[in-house]
Kinemage of the C-alpha trace (Angstrom):
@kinemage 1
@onewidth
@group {chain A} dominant
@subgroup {mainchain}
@vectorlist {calphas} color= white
{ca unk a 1} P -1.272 8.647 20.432
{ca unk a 2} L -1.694 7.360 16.510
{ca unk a 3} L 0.104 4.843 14.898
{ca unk a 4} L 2.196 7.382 13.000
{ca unk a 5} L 3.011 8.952 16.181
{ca unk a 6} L 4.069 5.955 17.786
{ca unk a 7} L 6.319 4.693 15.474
{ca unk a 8} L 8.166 8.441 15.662
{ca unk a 9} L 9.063 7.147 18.759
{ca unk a 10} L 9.994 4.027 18.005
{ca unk a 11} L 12.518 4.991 15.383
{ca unk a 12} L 14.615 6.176 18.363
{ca unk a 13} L 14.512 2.551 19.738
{ca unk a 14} L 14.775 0.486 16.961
{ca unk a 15} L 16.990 0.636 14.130
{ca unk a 16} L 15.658 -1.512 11.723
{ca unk a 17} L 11.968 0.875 11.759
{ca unk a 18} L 11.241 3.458 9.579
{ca unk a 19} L 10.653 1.918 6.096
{ca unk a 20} L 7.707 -0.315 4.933
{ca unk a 21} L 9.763 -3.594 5.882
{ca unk a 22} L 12.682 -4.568 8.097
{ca unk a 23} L 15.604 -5.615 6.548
{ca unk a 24} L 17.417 -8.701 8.208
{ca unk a 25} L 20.742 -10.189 6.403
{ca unk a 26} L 19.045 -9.603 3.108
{ca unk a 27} L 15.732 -10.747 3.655
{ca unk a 28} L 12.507 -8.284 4.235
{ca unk a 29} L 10.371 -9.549 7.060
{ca unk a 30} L 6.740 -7.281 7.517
{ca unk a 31} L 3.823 -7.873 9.457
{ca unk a 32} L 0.127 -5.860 9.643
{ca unk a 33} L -2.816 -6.716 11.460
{ca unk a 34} L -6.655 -6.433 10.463
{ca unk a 35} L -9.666 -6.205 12.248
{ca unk a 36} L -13.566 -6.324 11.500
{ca unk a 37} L -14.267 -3.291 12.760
{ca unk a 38} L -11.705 -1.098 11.234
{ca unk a 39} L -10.524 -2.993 8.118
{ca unk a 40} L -13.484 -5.202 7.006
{ca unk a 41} L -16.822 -3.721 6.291
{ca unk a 42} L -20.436 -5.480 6.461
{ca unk a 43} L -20.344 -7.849 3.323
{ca unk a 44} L -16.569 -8.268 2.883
{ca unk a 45} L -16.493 -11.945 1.952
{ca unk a 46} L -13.499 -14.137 3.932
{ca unk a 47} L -12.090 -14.671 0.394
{ca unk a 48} L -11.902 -11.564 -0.045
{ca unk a 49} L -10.015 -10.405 3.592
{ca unk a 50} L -7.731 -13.402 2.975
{ca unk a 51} L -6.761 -11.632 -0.193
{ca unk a 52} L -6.770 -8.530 1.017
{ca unk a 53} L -4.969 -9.460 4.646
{ca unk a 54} L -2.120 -11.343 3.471
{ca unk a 55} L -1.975 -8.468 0.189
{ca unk a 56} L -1.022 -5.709 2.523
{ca unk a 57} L 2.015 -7.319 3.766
{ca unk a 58} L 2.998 -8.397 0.366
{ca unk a 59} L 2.762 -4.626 -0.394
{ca unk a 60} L 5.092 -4.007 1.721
{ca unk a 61} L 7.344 -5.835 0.622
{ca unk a 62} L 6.953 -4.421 -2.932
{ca unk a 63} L 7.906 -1.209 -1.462
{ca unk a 64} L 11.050 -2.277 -0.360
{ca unk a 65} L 11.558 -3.399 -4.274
{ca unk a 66} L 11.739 -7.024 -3.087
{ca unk a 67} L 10.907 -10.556 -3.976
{ca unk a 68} L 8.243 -12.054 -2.481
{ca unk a 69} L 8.548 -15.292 -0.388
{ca unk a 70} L 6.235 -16.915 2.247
{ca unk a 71} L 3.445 -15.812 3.997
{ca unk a 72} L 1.565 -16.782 7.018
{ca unk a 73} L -1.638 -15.725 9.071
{ca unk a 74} L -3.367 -15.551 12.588
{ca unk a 75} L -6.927 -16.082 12.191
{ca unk a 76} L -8.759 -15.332 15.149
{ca unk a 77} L -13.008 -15.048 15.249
{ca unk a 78} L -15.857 -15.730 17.735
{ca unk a 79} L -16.400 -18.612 15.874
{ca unk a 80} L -14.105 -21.208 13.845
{ca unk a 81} L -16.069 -22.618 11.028
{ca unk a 82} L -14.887 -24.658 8.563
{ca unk a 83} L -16.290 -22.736 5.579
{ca unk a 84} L -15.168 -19.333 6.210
{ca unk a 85} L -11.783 -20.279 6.997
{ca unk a 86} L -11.146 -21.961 3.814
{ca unk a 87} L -12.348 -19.267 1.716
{ca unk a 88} L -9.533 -16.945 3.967
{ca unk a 89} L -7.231 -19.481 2.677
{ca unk a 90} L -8.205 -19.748 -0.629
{ca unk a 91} L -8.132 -15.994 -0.528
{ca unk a 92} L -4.064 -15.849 1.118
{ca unk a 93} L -3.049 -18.313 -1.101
{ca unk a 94} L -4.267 -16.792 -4.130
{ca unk a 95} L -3.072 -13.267 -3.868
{ca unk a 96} L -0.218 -15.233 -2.888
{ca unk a 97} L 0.160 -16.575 -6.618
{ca unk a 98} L -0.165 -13.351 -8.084
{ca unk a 99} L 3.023 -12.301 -6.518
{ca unk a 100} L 5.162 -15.842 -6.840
{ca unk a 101} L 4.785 -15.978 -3.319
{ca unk a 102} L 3.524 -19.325 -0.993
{ca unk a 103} L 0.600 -18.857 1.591
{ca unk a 104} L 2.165 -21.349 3.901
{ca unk a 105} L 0.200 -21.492 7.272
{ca unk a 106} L -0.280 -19.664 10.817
{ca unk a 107} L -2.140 -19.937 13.714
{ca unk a 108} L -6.019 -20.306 14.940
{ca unk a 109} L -7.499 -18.867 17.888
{ca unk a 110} L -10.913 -17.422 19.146
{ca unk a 111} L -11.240 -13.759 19.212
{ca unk a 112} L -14.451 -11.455 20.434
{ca unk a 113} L -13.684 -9.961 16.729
{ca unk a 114} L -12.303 -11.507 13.624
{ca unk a 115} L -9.046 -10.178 13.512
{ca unk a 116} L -6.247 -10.984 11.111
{ca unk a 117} L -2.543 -10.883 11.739
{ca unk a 118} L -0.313 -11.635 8.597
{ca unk a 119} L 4.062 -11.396 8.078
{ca unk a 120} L 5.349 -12.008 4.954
{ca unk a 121} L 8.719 -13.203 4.265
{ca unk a 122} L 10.656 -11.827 0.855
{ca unk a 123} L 14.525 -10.827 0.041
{ca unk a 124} L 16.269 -7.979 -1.830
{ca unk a 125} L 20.022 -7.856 -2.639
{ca unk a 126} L 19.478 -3.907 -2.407
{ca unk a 127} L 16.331 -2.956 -0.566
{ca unk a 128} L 14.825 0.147 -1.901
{ca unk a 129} L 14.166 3.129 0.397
{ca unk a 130} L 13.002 6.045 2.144
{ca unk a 131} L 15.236 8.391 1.964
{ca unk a 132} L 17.069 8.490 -1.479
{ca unk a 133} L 14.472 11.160 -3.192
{ca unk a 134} L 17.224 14.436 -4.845
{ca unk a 135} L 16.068 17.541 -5.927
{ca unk a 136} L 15.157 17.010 -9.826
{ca unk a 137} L 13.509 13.006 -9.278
{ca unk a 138} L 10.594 12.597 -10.974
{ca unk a 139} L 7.525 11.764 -8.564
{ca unk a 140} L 5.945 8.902 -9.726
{ca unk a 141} L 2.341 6.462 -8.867
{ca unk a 142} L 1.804 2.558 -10.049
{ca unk a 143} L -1.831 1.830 -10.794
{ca unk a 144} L -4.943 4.095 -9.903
{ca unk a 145} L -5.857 5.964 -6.926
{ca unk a 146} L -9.277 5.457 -4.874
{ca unk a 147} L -9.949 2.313 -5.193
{ca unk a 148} L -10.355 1.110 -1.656
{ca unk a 149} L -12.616 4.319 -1.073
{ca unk a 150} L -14.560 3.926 -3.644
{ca unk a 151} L -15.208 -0.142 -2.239
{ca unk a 152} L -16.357 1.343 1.156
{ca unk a 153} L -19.110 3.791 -0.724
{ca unk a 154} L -20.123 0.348 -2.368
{ca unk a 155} L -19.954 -1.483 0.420
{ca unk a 156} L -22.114 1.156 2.383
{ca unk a 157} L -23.959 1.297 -0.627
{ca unk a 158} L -24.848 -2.422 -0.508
{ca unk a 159} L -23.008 -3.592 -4.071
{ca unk a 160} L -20.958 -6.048 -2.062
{ca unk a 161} L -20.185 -8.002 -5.379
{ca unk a 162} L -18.298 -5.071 -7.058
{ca unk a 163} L -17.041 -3.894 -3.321
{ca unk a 164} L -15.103 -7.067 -2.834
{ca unk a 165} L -13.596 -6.802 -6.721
{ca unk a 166} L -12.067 -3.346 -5.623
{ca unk a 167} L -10.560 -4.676 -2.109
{ca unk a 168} L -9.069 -7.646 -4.243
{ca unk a 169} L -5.794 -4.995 -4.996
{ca unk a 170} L -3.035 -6.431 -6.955
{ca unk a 171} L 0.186 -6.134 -5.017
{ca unk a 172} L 2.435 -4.283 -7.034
{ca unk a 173} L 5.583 -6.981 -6.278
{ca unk a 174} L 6.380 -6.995 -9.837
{ca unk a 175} L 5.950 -3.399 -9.857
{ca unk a 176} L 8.876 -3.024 -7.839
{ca unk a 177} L 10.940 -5.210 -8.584
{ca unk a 178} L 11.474 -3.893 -12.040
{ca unk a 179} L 11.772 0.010 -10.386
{ca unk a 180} L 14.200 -1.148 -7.282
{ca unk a 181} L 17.597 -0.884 -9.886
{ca unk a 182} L 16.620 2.542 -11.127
{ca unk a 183} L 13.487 4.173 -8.069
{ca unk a 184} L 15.703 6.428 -5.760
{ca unk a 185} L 12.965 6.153 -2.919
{ca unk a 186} L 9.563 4.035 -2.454
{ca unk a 187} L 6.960 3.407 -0.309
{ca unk a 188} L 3.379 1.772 -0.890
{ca unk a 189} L 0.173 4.096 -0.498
{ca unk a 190} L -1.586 2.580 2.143
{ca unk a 191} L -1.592 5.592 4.306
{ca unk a 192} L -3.020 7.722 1.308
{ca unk a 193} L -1.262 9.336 -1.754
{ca unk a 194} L -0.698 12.716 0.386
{ca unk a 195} L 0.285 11.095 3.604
{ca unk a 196} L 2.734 8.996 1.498
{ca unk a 197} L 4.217 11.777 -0.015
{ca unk a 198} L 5.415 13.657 2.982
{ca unk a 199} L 6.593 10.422 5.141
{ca unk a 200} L 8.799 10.107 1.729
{ca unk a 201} L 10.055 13.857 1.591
{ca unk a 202} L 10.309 13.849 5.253
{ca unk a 203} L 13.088 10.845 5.088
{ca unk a 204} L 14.724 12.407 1.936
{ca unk a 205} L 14.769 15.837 3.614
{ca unk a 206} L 13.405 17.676 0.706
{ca unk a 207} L 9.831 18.880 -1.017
{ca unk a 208} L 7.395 18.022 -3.765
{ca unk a 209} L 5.474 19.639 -6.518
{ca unk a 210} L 2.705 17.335 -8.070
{ca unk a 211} L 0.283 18.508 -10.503
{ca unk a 212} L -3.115 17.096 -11.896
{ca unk a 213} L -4.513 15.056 -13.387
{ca unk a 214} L -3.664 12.713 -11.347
{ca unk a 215} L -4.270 8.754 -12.202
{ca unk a 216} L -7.594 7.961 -10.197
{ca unk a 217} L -10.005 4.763 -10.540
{ca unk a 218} L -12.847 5.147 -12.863
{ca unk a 219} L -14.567 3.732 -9.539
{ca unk a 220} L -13.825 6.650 -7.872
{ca unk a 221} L -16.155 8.372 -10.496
{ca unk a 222} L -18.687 6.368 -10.442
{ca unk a 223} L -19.266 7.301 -6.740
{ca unk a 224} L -17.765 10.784 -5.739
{ca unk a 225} L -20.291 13.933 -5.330
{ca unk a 226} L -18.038 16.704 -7.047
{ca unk a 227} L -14.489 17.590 -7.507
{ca unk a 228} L -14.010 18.125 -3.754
{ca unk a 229} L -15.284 14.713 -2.802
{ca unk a 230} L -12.807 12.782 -5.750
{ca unk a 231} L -10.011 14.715 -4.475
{ca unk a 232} L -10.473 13.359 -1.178
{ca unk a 233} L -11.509 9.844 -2.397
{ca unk a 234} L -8.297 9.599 -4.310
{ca unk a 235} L -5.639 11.748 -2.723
{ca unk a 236} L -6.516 11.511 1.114
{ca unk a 237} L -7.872 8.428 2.092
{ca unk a 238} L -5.527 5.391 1.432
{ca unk a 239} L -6.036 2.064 1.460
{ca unk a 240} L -4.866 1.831 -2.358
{ca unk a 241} L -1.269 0.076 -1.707
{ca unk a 242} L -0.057 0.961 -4.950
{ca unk a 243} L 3.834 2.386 -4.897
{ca unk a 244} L 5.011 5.897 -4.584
{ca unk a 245} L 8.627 6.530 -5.958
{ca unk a 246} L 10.817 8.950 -7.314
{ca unk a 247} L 13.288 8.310 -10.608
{ca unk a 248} L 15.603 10.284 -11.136
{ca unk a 249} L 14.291 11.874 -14.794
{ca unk a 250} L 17.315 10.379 -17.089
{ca unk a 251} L 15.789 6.738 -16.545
{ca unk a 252} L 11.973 7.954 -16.409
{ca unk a 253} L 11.035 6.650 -20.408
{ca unk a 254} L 13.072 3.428 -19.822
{ca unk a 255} L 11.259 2.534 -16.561
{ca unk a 256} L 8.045 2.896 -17.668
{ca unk a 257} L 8.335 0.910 -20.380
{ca unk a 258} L 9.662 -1.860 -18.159
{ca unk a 259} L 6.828 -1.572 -15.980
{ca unk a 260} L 4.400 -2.092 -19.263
{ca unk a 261} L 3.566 2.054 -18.339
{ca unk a 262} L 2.000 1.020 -15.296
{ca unk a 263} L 4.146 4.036 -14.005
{ca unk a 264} L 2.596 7.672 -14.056
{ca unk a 265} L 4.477 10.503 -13.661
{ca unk a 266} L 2.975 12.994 -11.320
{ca unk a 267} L 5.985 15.604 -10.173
{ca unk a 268} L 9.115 16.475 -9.003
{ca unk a 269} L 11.097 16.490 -6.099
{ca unk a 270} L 11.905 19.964 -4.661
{ca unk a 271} L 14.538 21.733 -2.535
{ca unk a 272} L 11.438 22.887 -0.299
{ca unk a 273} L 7.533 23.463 -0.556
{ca unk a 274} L 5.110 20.482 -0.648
{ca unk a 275} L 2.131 21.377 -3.105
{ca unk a 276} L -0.542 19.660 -5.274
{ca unk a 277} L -1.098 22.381 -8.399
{ca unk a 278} L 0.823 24.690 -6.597
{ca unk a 279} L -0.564 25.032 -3.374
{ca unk a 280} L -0.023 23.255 -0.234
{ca unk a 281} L -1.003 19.701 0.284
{ca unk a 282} L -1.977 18.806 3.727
{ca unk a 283} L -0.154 16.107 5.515
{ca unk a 284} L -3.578 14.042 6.091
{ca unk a 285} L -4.573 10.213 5.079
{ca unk a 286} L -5.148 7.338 6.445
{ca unk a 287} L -4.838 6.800 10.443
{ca unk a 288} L -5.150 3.729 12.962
């Protein structure tokens, strides 16, 4: 079985699964784990999976429209050296700062891969989530799309410098914090825009209609082979953690100028039917 399938099955076990945090007397508690093989490709600096470790649980967080507290980490590799492990840090801590956040610890261990572990700690008065979306709620991305796919084409393609830039994601923390009052549902995008979308209408119990053009990274661009390939890049493959939300459409104007128009509009929620320029959008993305 796949992650996604998995936690089907835990929903029926545990109460406090489903959304990108659990909730626990008003704080947000997440946690995520990384590994070399799957997460961090040849030339990924340690800065930059520190950043990138610790900014996937932040993301979560965001999701949930929440304030960002504490983090920690496990850091487990074949080797401990000094070097590499401060440049994690460095990394954690830093992303850390971008989100008013404090990188304060975790654990140390030998592994046969480097692996990564992270939990971040926040807290939200009124947690933002799944299931809220109403027929009529504008559908709505933070940021670009493609960003982490376009890094693994550099990566592969052996631009490591610009590669590690595009992992280095901003956690959108602010982001949501300034939707949470008005956003009727919200998730992140780590599973992929599409993926996202239908986790979303599948809580709310509704549909979607999104149109192009869609808001995609000028990095995705700069590496796709045709129309086919960007759509994938940008719509399918994840990895981007920026926020997907709906608003309901009397508040859209005034929450994007609170979010400096960081907010694109891309849709509307539906009664039924789940389409990208009016045909059907695949429930595909991103998968453990």
């Amino acid at each position: 079985m796949d992650e996604r399938a998995l936690l089907d099955r835990l929903d029926e076990y545990l109460e406090a699964a489903g959304d990108d945090t659990a909730v626990v007397d008003g704080f947000l508690l997440t946690t995520d784990m990384l590994h070399e093989s799957t997460d961090f490709p040849d030339g990924t600096t340690r800065y930059t999976a520190g950043w990138r470790s610790v900014g996937a649980s932040l993301s979560d967080v965001a999701a949930m429209g929440g304030e960002a507290l504490a983090a920690v980490a496990v850091y487990g590799a074949p080797q401990l050296k000094w070097d590499e492990l401060r440049s994690f840090v460095d990394g954690a801590s830093d992303v850390c700062e971008v989100t008013g956040a404090s990188y304060v610890g975790g654990d140390l261990d030998t592994h046969e891969e480097f692996t990564v572990a992270t939990t971040v700690l926040g807290r939200a008065d009124a947690p933002v989530r799944r299931d809220g979306a109403r027929p009529g709620d504008a559908v709505c991305v933070t940021g670009t799309l493609g960003r982490s796919a376009a890094a693994l084409r550099l990566f592969a393609a052996g631009d490591h410098e610009r590669a590690n830039d595009l992992f280095r994601f901003e956690p959108r923390v602010a982001a949501g914090r300034a939707l949470a009052p008005y956003a009727s549902a919200m998730m992140d995008s780590s599973d992929g825009l599409a993926r996202s979308l239908h986790q979303l209408a599948d809580a709310s119990d509704c549909g979607f209609a999104v149109e192009s053009p869609l808001p995609v990274a000028d990095a995705v661009d700069a590496v796709s082979e045709g129309d086919d390939d960007r759509r994938e890049l940008s719509v399918f493959f994840g990895e981007d953690f920026e926020l997907v939300c709906t608003i309901p459409e009397s508040d859209l104007a005034h929450v994007q100028s609170e979010t400096d128009d960081l907010l694109t509009p891309i849709g509307r929620i539906t009664e039924s039917g789940r389409t990208l320029d009016g045909e059907s959008l695949p429930d595909r993305g991103y998968t453990h």
